[in-house]
N, C-alpha and C positions, 0 to 999 in steps of 0.2 A: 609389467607393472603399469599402472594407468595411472598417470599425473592428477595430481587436485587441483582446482580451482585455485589454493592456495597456494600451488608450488610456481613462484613468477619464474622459474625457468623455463615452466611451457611458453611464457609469452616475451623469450630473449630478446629476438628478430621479429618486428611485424614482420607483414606478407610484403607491405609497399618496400621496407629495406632489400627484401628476396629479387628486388622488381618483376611482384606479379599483380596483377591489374583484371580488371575486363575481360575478359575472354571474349565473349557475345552472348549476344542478346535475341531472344526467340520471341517472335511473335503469334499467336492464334490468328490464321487470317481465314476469312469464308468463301473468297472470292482474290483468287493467286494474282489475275489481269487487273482487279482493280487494284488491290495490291503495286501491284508495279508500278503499276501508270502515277501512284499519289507519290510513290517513295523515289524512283526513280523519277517521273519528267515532272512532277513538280519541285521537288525537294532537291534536286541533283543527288540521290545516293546512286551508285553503280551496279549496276547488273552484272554480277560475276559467273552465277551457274543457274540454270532454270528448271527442274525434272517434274514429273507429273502431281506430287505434292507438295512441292515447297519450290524454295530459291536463297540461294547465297546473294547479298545485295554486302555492297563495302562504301564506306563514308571516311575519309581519312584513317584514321587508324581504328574504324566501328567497324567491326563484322555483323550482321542484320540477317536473321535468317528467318524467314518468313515460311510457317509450315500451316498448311492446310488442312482446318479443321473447325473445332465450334470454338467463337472466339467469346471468350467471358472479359472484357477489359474492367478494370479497378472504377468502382463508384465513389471510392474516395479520392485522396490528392495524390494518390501515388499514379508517376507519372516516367517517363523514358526524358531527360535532356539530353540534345546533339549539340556542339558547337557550331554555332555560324557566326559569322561578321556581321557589323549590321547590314553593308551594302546588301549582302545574299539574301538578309531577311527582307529586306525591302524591295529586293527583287521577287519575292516570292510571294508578296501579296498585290504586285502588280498583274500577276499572270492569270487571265482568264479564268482557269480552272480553280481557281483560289477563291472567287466566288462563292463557291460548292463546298468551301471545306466551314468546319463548327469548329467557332473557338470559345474553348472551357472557361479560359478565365482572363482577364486584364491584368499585365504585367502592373507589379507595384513594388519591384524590388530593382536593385543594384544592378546594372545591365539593361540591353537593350533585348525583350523575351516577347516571344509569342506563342504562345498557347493552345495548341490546336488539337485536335481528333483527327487521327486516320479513318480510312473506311469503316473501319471494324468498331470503333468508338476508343480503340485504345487512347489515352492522354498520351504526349508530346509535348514538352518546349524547346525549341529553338532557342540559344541562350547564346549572346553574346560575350558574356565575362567568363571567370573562372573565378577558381576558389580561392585564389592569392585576391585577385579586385573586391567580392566578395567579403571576406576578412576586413580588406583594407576601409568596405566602406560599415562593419560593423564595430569599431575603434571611431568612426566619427556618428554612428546612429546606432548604437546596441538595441538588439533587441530586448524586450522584458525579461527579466531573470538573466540575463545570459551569463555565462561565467566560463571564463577562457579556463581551456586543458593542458596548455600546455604554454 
């Protein structure tokens, strides 16, 4: 039997009560070495496995897997955010090779973000807050239309 749209017992339990989350995140990269070299020694994510077309790369609790190929990245606003502190973010536009990187767009929101491109042009931010700070600061500045869910 295949449930309707209108039967709410398909939608009992979200997934987040299940606690299931993220899995990981796959990138199109063109070039595996530069690849590393942005994600790893700029960004501090970790090099966990390397094989001739990809790599397993880990950031806190992000798995990052970077697979070799023709990379098409989003021309619109869709974009990959990591967690960082701000210290690390300000450490990371200190760093020489930080120079070299393109940043898409100037933070104008809740947190401390920065905006960047990988090699491949994917989008990136760096995001200092979370979704609870987030929230907290759309109760003092709502967006247009907004209308709370819940």
């Amino acid at each position: 039997m295949v449930a309707s749209l209108d039967d709410s017992s398909v939608f009992q339990s979200s997934y987040a009560e299940q606690g299931k989350g993220l899995n990981h995140l796959t990138l199109s990269v063109t070039n595996l070495d530069s690849s590393l070299e942005f994600y790893c020694h700029l960004l501090g994510f970790k090099a966990e496995v390397r094989w001739n077309t990809g790599a397993y790369l880990s950031y806190g609790n992000c798995w990052l897997c970077l697979s070799l190929g023709e990379a098409k990245p989003s021309r619109d606003y869709t974009h990959f955010a990591f967690s960082f502190d701000s210290s690390a973010i300000s450490r990371i536009q200190q760093k020489n090779a930080f120079q070299a990187v393109k940043q898409w767009q100037v933070n104008s929101s809740e947190g401390d973000s920065l905006y960047i491109e990988d090699p491949d042009g994917h989008k990136l931010e760096l995001h200092s807050g979370s979704l609870a700070t987030r929230l907290k600061s759309l109760k003092a500045k709502p967006y247009d239309g907004l209308e709370w869910l819940n």
